[in-house]
ZAMARLUM-512112 format. One record per residue (C-alpha): residue in one letter; y, x, z. Coordinates in nm, 4 decimals. Layout:
// residues N
<A <Y X Z>>
...
This chain:
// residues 358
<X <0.0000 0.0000 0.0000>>
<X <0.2504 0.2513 0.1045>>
<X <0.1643 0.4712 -0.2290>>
<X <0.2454 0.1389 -0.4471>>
<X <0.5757 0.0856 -0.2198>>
<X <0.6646 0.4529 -0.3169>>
<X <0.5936 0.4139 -0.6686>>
<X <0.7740 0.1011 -0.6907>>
<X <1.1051 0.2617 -0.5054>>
<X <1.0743 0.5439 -0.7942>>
<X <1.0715 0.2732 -1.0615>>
<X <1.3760 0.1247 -0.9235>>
<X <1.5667 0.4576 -0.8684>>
<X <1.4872 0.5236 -1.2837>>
<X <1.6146 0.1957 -1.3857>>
<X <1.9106 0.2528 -1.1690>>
<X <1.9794 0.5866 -1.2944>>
<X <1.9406 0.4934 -1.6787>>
<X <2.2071 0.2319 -1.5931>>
<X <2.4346 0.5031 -1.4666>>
<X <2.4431 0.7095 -1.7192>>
<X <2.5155 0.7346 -2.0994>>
<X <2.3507 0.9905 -2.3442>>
<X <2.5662 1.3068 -2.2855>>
<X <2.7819 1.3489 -2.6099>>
<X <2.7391 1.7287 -2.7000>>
<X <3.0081 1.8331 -2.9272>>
<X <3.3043 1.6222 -3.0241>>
<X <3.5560 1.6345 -3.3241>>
<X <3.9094 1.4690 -3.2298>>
<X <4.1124 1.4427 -3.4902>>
<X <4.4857 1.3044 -3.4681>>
<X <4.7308 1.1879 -3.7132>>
<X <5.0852 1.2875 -3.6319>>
<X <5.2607 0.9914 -3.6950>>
<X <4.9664 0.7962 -3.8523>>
<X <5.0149 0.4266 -3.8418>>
<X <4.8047 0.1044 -3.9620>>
<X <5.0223 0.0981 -4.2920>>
<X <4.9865 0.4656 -4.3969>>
<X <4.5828 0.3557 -4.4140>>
<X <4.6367 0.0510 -4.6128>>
<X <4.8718 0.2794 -4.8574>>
<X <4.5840 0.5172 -4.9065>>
<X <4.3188 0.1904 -4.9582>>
<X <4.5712 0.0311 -5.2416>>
<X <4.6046 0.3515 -5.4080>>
<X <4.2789 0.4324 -5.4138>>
<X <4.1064 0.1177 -5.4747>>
<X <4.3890 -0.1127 -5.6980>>
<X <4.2439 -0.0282 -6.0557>>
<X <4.5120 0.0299 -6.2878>>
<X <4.5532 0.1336 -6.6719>>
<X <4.6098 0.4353 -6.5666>>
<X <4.3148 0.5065 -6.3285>>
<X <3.9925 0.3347 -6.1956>>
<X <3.9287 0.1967 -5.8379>>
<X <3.7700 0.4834 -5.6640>>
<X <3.5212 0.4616 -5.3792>>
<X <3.5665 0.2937 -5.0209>>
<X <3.7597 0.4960 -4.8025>>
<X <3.6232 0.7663 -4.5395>>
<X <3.8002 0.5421 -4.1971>>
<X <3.6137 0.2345 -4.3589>>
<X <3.2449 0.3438 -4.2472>>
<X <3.3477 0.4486 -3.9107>>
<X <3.1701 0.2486 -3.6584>>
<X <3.4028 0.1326 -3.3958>>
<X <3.7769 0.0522 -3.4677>>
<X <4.0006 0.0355 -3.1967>>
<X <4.3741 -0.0702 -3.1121>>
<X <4.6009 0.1912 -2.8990>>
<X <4.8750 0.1775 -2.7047>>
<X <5.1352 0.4273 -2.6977>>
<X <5.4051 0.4099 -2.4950>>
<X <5.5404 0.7255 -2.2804>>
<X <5.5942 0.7149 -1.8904>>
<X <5.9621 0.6864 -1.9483>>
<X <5.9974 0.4952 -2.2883>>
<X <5.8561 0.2542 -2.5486>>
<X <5.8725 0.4941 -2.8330>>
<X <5.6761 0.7987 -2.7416>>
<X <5.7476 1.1327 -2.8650>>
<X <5.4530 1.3222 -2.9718>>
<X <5.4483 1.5587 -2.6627>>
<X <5.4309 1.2919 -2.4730>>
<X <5.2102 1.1243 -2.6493>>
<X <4.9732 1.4092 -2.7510>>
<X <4.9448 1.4867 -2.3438>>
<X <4.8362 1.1072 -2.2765>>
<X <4.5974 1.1949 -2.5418>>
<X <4.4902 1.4859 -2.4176>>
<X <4.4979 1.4321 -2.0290>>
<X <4.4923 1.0929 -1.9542>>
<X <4.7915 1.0797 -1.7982>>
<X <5.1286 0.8707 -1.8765>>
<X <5.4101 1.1802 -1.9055>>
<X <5.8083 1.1771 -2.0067>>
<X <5.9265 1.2387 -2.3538>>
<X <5.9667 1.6147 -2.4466>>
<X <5.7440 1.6870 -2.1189>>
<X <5.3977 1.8205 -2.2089>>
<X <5.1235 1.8831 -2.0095>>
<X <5.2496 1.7996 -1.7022>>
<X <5.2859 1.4629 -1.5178>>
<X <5.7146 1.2867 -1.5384>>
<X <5.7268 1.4865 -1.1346>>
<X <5.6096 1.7971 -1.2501>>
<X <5.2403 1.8240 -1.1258>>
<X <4.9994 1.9525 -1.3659>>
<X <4.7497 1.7767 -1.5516>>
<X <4.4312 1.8991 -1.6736>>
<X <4.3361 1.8175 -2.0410>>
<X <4.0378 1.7156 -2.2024>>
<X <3.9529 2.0216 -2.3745>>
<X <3.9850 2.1786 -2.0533>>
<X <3.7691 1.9569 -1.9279>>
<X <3.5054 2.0516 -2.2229>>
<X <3.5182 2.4278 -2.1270>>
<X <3.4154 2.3350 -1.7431>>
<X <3.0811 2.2222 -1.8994>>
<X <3.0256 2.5488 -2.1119>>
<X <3.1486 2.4413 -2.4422>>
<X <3.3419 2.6497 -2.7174>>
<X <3.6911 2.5291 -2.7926>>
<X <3.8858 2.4867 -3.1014>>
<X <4.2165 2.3314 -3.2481>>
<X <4.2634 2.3397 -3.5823>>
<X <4.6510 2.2006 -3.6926>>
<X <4.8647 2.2258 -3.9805>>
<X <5.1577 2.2537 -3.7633>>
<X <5.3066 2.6032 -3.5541>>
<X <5.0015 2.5747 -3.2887>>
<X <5.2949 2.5672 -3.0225>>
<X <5.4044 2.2306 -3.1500>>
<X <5.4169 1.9179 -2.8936>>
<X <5.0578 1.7599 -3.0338>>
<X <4.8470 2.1230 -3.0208>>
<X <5.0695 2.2503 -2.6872>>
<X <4.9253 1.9060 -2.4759>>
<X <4.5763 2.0541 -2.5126>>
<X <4.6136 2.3985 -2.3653>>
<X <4.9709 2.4189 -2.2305>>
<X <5.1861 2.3072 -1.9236>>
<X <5.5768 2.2782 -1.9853>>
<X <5.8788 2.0775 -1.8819>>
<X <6.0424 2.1067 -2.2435>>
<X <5.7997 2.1488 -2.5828>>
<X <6.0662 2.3712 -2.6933>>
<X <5.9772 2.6280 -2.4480>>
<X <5.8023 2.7704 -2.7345>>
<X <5.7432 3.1484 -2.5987>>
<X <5.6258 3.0213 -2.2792>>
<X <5.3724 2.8405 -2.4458>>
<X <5.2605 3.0661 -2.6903>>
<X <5.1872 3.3024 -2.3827>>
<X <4.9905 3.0337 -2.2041>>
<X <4.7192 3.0343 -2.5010>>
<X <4.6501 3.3873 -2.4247>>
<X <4.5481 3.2553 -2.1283>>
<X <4.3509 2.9719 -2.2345>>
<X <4.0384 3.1401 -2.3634>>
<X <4.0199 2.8396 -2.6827>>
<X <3.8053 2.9891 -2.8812>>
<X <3.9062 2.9237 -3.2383>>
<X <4.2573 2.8567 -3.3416>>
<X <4.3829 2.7607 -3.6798>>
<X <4.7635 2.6775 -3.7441>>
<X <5.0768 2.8373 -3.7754>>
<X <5.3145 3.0137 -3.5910>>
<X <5.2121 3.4324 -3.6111>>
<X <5.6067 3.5115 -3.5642>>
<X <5.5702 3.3031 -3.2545>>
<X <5.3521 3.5756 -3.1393>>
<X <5.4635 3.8915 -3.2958>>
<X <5.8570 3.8138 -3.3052>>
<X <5.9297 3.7490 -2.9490>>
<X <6.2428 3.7530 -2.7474>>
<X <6.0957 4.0266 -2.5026>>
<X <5.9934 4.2516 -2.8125>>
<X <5.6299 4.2624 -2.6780>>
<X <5.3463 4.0881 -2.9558>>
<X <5.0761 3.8848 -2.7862>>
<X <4.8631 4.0423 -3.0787>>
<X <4.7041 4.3028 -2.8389>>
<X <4.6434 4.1044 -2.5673>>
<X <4.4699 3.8756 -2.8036>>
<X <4.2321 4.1608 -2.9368>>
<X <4.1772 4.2717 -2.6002>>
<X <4.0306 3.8923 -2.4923>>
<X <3.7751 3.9522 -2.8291>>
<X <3.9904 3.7532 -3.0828>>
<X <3.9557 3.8480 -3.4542>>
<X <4.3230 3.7860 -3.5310>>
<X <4.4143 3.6739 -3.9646>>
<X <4.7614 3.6121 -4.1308>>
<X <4.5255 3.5464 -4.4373>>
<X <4.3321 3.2499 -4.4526>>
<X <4.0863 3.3826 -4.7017>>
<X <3.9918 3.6619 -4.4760>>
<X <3.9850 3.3848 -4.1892>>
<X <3.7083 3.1804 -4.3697>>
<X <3.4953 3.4928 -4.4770>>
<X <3.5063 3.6215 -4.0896>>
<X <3.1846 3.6024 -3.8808>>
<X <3.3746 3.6690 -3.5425>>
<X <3.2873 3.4322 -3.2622>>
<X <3.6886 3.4065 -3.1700>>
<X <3.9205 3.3691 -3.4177>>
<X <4.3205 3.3198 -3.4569>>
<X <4.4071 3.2428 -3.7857>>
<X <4.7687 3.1784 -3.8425>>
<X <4.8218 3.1939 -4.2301>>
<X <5.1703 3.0797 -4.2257>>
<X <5.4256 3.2086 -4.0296>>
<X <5.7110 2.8715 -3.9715>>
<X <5.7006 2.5203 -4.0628>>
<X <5.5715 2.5451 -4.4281>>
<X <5.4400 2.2460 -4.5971>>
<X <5.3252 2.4091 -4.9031>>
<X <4.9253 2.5307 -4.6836>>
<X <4.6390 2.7157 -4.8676>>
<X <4.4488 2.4587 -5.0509>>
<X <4.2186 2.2552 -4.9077>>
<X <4.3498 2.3786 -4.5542>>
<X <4.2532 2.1340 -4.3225>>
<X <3.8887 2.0072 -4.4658>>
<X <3.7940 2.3954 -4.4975>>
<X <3.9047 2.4352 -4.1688>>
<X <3.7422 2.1906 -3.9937>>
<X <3.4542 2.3312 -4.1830>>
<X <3.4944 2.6772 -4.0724>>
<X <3.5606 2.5560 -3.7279>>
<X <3.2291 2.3562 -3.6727>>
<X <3.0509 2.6895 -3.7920>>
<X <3.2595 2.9324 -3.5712>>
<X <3.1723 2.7188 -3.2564>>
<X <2.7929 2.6882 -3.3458>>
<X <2.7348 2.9891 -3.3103>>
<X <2.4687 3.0603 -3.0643>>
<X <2.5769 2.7910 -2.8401>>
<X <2.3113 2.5326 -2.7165>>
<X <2.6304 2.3529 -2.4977>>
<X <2.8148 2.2064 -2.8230>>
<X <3.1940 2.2412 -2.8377>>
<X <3.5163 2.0465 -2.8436>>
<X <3.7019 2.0478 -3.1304>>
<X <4.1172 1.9191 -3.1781>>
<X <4.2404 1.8912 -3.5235>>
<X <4.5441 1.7535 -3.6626>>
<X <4.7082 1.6275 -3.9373>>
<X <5.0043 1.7373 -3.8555>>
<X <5.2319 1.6510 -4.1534>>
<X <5.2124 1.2684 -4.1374>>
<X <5.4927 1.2329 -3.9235>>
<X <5.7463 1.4444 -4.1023>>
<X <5.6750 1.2949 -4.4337>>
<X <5.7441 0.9537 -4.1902>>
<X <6.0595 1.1237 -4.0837>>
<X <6.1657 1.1993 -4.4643>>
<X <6.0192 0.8955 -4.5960>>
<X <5.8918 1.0793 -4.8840>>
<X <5.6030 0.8288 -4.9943>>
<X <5.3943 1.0383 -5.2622>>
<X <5.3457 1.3193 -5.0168>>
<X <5.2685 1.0930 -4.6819>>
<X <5.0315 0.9145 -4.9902>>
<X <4.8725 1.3024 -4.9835>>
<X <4.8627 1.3495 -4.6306>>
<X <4.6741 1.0580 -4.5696>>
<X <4.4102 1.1728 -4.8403>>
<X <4.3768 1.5015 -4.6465>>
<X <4.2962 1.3398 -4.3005>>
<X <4.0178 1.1251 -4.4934>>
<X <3.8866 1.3832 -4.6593>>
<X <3.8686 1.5673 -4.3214>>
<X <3.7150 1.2743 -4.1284>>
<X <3.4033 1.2610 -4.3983>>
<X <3.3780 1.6054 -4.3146>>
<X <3.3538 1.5150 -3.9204>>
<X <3.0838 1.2315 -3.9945>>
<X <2.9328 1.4429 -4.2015>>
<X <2.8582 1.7132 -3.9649>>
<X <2.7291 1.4099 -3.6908>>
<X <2.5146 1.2939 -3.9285>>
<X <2.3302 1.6430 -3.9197>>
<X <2.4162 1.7218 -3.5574>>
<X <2.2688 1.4576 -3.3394>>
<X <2.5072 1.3936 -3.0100>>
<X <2.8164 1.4653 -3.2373>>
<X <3.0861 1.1923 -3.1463>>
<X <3.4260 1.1652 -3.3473>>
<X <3.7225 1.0524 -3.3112>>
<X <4.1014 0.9395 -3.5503>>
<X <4.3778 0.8161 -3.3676>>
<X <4.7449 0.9156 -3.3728>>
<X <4.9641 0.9599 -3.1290>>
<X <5.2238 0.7304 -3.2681>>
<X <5.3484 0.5657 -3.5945>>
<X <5.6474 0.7621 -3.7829>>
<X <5.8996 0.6025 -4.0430>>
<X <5.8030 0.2308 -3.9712>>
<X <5.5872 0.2063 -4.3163>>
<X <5.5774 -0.1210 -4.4757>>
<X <5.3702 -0.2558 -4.7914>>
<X <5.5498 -0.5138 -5.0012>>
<X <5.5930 -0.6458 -5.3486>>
<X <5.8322 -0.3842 -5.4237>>
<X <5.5781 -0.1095 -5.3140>>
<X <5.6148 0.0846 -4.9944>>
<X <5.9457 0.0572 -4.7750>>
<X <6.0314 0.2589 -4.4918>>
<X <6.2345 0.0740 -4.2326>>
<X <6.3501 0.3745 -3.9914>>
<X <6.3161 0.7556 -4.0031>>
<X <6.1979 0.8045 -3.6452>>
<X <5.8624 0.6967 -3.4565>>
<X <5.7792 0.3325 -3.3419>>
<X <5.6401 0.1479 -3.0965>>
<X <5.3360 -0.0108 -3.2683>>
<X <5.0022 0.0375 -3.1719>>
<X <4.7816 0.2687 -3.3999>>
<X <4.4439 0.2102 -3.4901>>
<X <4.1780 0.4565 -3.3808>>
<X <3.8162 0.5054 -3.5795>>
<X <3.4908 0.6217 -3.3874>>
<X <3.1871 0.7908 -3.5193>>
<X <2.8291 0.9240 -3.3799>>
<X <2.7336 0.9093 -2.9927>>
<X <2.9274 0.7231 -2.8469>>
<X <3.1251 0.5327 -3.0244>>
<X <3.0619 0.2029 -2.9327>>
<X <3.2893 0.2479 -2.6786>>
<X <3.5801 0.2554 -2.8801>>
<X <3.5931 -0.0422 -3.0401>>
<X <3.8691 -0.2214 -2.8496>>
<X <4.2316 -0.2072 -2.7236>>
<X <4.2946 0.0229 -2.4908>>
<X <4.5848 0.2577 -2.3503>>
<X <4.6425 0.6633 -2.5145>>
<X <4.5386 0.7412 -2.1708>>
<X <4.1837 0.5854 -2.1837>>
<X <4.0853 0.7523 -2.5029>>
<X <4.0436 1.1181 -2.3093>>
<X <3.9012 0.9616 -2.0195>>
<X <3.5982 0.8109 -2.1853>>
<X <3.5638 1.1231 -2.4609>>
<X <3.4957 1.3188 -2.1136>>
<X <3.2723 1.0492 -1.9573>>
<X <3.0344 1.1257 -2.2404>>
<X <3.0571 1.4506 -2.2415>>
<X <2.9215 1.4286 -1.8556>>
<X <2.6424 1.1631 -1.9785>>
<X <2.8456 0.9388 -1.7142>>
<X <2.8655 0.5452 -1.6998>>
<X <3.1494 0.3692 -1.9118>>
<X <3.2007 0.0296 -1.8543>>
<X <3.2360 -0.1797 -2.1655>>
């Protein structure tokens, strides 16, 4: 009797513990579009699927096979139109902060982020942005400032951050420096293979890499820049590594083509971030325990599809939700409307294999 007592208590304590916990999510790709709102993605659908004489429908859409779709909030701690340092920390942390503030909370305490989160549980880091890598979005992961224009403090705080890969821009940021000292040595020193040229970058087999292949806010990138990135990345962080990785990339040229409301090249943005998020679901799809993730962390220029074609109704950010796309383990627990803040929280839940309610 008391050995089928015992047995039954162990039965119990399974069930209990299988409804505790979630599959652990071993590496995940979270990719954010600067400025990327609901309309930008119906721009990309008509263009791509409204046959003309001119060309043929083409196929459905990369976001369109994702398999959650969510709604997000996006408001800042002191404002309903978030700024994107702001806005990338809530996305990063968790955590509501002030406008221009990033990575800590509006009194000054601060906040740990995500991928900080991911390196606590042995994984390899990356960001991969089209952006200087000291901009608000890619600072929010890594950094802790009162300003995001306290650019050389930040740049000095990746040194310290041991992120694996990074991929961006901004190599004056570390060689050009008020003090006169580069950060180049004391990147070597930590094991980073360090590139200016993005060929060499994708032909490296280093295990850390800094690849900054242009120097200042250039919109003209190497071809193909983000997709082969992303590519490069998810090889880099492979690597003889049975703990997965964590993975940040943006597309970080959304918002100023919001900001300029220059339609043909937001048209080509949006085409890029696609093409980058078959890439992600690609990679699942071969890497069981992959989860990934498209938000933004707010919508730029206030796009707008009518009969006259595409209208632009301001040239700063807005308050409307953006839409959010989830792929691979996990991602049923997306599909919803939620706050910035949640979207962090529940990436690391799964990444601990720990209960989400739904």
């Amino acid at each position: 009797m008391k050995k089928q007592i015992t047995l039954l208590c162990l039965a119990v304590l399974l069930v209990l513990s299988g409804c505790c916990s979630t599959p652990k999510v071993k590496n995940v790709i979270y990719i954010i579009g600067d400025g990327m709102g609901h309309a930008d993605l119906s721009l990309l659908v008509r263009e791509q699927q409204s046959p003309s004489d001119q060309k043929p429908a083409v196929k459905t859409a990369s976001f369109e096979k994702a398999q959650a779709v969510g709604l997000v909030k996006t408001y800042s701690a002191n404002a309903e139109i978030t700024d994107s340092a702001a806005g990338g920390t809530a996305l990063s942390t968790g955590k509501k902060t002030n406008n221009d503030m990033v990575g800590l909370s509006p009194g000054g305490d601060t906040l740990t982020s995500v991928l900080v989160e991911a390196q606590k549980l042995g994984k390899k880091t990356g960001i991969v942005v089209s952006c200087y890598f000291i901009d608000a979005t890619p600072a929010a992961f890594f950094a802790h400032a009162p300003s995001r224009k306290d650019v050389w403090e930040i740049s000095r705080q990746f040194v310290d951050s041991d992120i694996d890969l990074l991929f961006g821009g901004g190599m004056d940021v570390l060689t050009t420096r008020p003090d006169s000292v580069s950060l180049i040595p004391a990147l070597e020193e930590k094991g980073y293979a360090v590139y200016s040229d993005w060929s060499e970058a994708l032909k490296s087999d280093a295990f850390k890499i800094v690849a900054l292949p242009k120097s200042g806010y250039v919109y003209e990138r190497p071809e193909n820049y983000l997709p082969d990135g992303l590519i490069k990345a998810t090889e880099v962080l492979s690597k003889e590594n049975d703990k997965g990785f964590f993975l940040m990339v943006e597309s970080s040229f959304i918002d100023g083509y919001g900001h300029r409301n220059q339609r043909d090249s937001l048209y080509e943005e949006m085409v890029d971030i696609d093409r980058t998020f078959q890439i992600a679901m690609d990679f699942a799809d071969t890497h069981p325990g992959t989860l990934v993730i498209m938000t933004a962390d707010h919508e730029t220029g206030g796009v707008t599809l009518t009969y006259n074609g595409i209208e632009f109704s301001t040239k700063g950010h807005t308050a409307t939700m953006v839409p959010l796309f989830a792929y691979g383990q996990g991602a049923e627990y997306f599909g919803k409307v939620m706050d910035n803040t949640e979207v962090p929280k529940i990436i690391e839940r799964l990444m601990r294999g720990q209960r989400i309610e739904q």
